[in-house]
N, C-alpha and C positions, 0 to 999 in steps of 0.2 A: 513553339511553332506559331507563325501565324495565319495559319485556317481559322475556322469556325469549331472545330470540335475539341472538347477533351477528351483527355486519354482513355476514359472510361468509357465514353462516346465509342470509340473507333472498335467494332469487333469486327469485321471483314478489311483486311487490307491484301492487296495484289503487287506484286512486285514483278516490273518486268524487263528482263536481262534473258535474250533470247540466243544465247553464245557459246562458247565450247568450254570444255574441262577447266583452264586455266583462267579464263574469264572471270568464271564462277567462284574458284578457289580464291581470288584476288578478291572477291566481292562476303568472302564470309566474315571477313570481322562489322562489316555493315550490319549484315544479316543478324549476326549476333548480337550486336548495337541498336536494331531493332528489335529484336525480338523482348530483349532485357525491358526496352521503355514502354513495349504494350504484351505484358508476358499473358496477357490471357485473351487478346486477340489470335482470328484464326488467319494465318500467314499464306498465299494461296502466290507459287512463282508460276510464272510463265512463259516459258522456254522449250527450247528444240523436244525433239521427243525422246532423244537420250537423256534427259536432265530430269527423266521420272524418278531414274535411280540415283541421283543425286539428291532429290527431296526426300526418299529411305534414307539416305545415308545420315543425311542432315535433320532428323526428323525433330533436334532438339530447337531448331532454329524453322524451320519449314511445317506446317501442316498439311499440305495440297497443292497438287499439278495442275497445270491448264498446258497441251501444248496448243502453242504459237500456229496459228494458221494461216499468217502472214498478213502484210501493208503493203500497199505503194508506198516505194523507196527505202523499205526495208528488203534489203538483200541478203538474209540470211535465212530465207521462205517464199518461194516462187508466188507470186500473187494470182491468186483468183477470186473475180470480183465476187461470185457469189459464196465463197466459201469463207472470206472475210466477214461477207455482211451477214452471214451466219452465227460466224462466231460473236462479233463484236454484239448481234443480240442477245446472243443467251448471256455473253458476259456481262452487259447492262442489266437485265434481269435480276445476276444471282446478289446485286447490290452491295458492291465495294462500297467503301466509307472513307479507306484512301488507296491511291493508287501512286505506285514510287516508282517514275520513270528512271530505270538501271541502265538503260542499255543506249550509251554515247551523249553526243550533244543536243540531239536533239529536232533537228530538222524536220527527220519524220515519223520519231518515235514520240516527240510531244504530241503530234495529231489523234497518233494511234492511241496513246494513253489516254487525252483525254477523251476520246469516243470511248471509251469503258464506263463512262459515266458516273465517275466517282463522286464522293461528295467533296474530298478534298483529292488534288493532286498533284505531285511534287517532282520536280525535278528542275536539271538545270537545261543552260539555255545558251543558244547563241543570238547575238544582234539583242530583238527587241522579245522580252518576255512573252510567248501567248496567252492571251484572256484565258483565264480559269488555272493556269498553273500557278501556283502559291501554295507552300513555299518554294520559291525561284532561286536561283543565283547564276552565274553568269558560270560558261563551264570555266572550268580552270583548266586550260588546256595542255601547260606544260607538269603539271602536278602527278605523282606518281598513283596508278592506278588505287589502289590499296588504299591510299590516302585522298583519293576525290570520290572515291566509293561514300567511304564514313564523313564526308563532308556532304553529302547527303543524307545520312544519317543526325549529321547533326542540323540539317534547314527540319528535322521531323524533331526537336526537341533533345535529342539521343544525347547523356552524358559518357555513357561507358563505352571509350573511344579507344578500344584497345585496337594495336594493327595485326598483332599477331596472328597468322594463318592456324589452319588447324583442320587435321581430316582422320576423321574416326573408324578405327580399324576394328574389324570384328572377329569370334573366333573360324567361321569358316573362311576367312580373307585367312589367317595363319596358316590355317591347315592346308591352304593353295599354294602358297607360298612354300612352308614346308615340303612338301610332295618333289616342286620345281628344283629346291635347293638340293634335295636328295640324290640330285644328279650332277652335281658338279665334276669337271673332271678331276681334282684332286681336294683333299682336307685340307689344304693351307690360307693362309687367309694373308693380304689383306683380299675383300671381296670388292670388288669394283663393280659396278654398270655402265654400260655405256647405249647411251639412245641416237642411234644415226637420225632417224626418224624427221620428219613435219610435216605438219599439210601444206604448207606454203613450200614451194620448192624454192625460192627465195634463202631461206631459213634453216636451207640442208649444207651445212659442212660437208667438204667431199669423203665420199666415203673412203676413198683410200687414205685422209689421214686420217680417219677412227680406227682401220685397218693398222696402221702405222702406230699410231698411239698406246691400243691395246695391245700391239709386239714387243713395245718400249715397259710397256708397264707392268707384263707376267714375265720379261726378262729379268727388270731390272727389283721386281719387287716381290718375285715368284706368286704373281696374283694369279686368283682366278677371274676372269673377264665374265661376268653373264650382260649379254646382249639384248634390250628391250626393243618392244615395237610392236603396232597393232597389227593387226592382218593384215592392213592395207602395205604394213610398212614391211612386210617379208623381202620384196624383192629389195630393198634398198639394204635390209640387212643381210641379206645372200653377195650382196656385193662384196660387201665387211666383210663377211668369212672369206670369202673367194680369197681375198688380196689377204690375210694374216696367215702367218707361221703359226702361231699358237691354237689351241683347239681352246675356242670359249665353250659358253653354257647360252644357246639360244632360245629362246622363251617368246618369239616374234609372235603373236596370235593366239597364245596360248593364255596369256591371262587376265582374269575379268580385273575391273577399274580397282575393288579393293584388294585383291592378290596382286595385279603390280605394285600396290604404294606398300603390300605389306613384305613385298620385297623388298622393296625399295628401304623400307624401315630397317633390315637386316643388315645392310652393304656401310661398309667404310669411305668408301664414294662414288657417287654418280654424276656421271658425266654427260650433258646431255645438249642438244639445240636447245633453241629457246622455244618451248612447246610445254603440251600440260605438264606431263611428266616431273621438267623441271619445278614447278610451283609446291608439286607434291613432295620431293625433295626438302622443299623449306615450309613445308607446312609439318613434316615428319624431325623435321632437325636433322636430317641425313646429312653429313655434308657433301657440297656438293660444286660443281663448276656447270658454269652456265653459259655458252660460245656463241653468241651476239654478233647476227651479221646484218640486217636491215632494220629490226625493230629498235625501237628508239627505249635505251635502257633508261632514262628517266621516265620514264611509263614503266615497264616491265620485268626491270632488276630488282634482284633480291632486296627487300631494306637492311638484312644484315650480308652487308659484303665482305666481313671478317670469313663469317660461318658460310656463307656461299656466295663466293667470288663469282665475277663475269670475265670472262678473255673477247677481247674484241679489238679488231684493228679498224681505228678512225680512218676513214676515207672521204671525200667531200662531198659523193654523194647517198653517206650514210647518215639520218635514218632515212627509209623511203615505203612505200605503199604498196611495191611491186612484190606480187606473189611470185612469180617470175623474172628473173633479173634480164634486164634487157640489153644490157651490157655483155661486161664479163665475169662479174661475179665477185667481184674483186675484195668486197668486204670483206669473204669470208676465205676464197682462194688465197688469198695473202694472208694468210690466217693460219701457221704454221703450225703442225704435230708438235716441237718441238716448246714452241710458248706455253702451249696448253700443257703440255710435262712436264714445263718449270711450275705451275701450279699446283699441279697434281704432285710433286714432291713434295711441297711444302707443308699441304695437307697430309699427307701419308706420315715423313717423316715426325710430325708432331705430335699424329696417332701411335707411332711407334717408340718415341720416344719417351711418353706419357704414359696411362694408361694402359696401352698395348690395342687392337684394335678393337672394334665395337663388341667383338663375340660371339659366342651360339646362339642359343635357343633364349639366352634373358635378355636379347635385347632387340626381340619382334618390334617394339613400339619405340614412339619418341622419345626422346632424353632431353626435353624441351625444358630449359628451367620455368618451372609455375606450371608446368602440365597437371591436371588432377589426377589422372591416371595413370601418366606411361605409356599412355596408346594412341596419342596423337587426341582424344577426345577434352583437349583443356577446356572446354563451356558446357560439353554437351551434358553430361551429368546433373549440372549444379543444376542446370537451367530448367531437365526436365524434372527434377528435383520439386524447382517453385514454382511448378504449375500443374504439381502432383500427377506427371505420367509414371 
């Protein structure tokens, strides 16, 4: 790197990516690429106030929370002036050593970052570098998230530039999961998921063809369908049942961050928008389909599209920005039950053909080749390992 300090130098570093579930999961082979090059600095993220339980979860890669209490021209934190210049003192105070601007190009999260007053701070850039950020590099804007993440890792020196996702399941995430599966309406397997779900209604498949989809799939393959979605997302999946023949297994609300992925870990496959959900999918090796209507899948698609394909119909005004389609919707509308079930066969029959499906109770965790565990935890072990937690 070319700051001022060496590695031994650096014990306070700050990271900040102040974003949602999938953001984050996209950003852990970084995390872990950092952590590996200063394993005995203390790691302190700073992000939404959901993302406390994400630095538990991560704690082999993370040491410390700060939430985000917002900037001008950060829009993921209503801004208030004095509650900013609050924060941003206590955080100069607590005396970062480096500070690793995570969170996009840079506009106005390079401002933010370097008012933390680090001694070194990094990140990338649009146009002309700001004074004091170094190490820099120009963003890469059409580079796939995962992989501009660790190219930030690598302006901080970082060798071990693995992409691979990874999210570690614990034994009460089983026993939640467990409990929810206990209610299936029958013992036949294959198990499917399916997520109507998004925050961006942009990014929502209409619910009648999930509806459509899941009648093709417990017809054609005597599945059982369980239904995911947070709270927020009930009514969209009340929709889904409304419009299906079949009686799925709904779980809309009911389960915390690691009971869904540790269902999620159990299913043959899940089907979902492009939201957290799915990341967690390919961080668990689930396989999985992933239905792409506005976001631009060279950012956001799986990097193995063997093991988790994307369905998506190109349209001329796909990718776009719009949470809300101002149109007709059309990327996704033209976006048939039907395509999405030629996928989903192809998966299924392989599973069936093969193997047979994923199984009971031994296969809670990932089947990730090079995982160290089985549990989706491929770094977390080793790592808190070498720096004797």
């Amino acid at each position: 790197m070319s700051g001022k300090l060496e590695i031994h130098d650096i014990k306070r570093i700050a990271i900040f990516r102040a974003l949602q579930i999938g953001d984050l999961l996209v950003g852990v082979p970084a995390l872990r690429a950092i952590r590996r090059q200063f394993p005995s600095a203390e790691i302190t993220l700073i992000g939404l106030p959901w993302a406390e339980a994400f630095v538990r979860r991560y704690q082999c890669y993370l040491d410390r929370f700060v939430e985000f209490a917002g900037y001008p021209g950060i829009k993921e934190v209503a801004f208030d002036t004095w509650r900013s210049s609050k924060f941003i003192e206590e955080q100069r105070s607590y005396g970062y050593d480096l500070v690793v601007q995570m969170h996009g190009s840079g506009p106005a999260s390079n401002p933010f970052a370097l008012a933390l007053g680090g001694r070194i701070t990094a990140g990338y850039y649009e146009g002309t570098p700001p004074p004091g950020l170094d190490p820099a590099a120009l963003y890469p804007r059409d580079e796939h998230e995962v992989l501009r993440n660790l190219g930030l890792a690598a302006l901080l020196g970082c060798s071990d530039l693995d992409a691979r996702l990874e999210f570690p399941l614990y034994e009460d995430d089983y026993t939640e999961a467990a409990a929810l599966l206990r209610r299936l309406p029958h013992a036949g397997r294959p198990w499917i998921g399916l997520h109507p779900g998004a925050r961006p209604q942009a990014r929502r498949w209409p619910a009648r063809y999930f509806a459509e989809l899941g009648d093709e799939l417990a017809r054609r393959f005597g599945a059982n369908i369980i239904i995911t979605g947070s709270a927020d997302e009930r009514s969209t999946v009340q929709k889904v049942i409304a419009s299906m023949k079949a009686q799925p297994l709904n779980v809309a609300g009911e389960t915390s961050l690691g009971g869904l992925a540790a269902l999620i870990s159990k299913l043959d496959l899940f089907i979902s928008n492009d939201t957290g959900p799915a990341h967690i999918a390919c961080a668990l090796d689930t396989p999985s389909i992933t239905i792409f209507g506005p976001a631009d899948p060279r950012r956001w698609a799986p990097l193995d599209l063997g093991r988790h394909p994307i369905v998506r119909f190109p349209v001329a005004c796909s990718p776009c920005e719009y949470e809300v389609c101002p149109i007709d919707h059309c990327c996704l509308r033209w976006l048939s039950p039907a395509q999405v079930l030629a996928v989903a066969k192809k998966h299924l029959r392989y599973a069936s053909e093969g193997n047979g499906y994923r199984g009971g109770e031994g296969n809670m965790g990932a089947t990730r080749p090079g995982s160290q565990d089985g549990e989706g935890n491929m770094g977390c072990k080793m790592d808190k390992a070498r720096r004797g937690s």
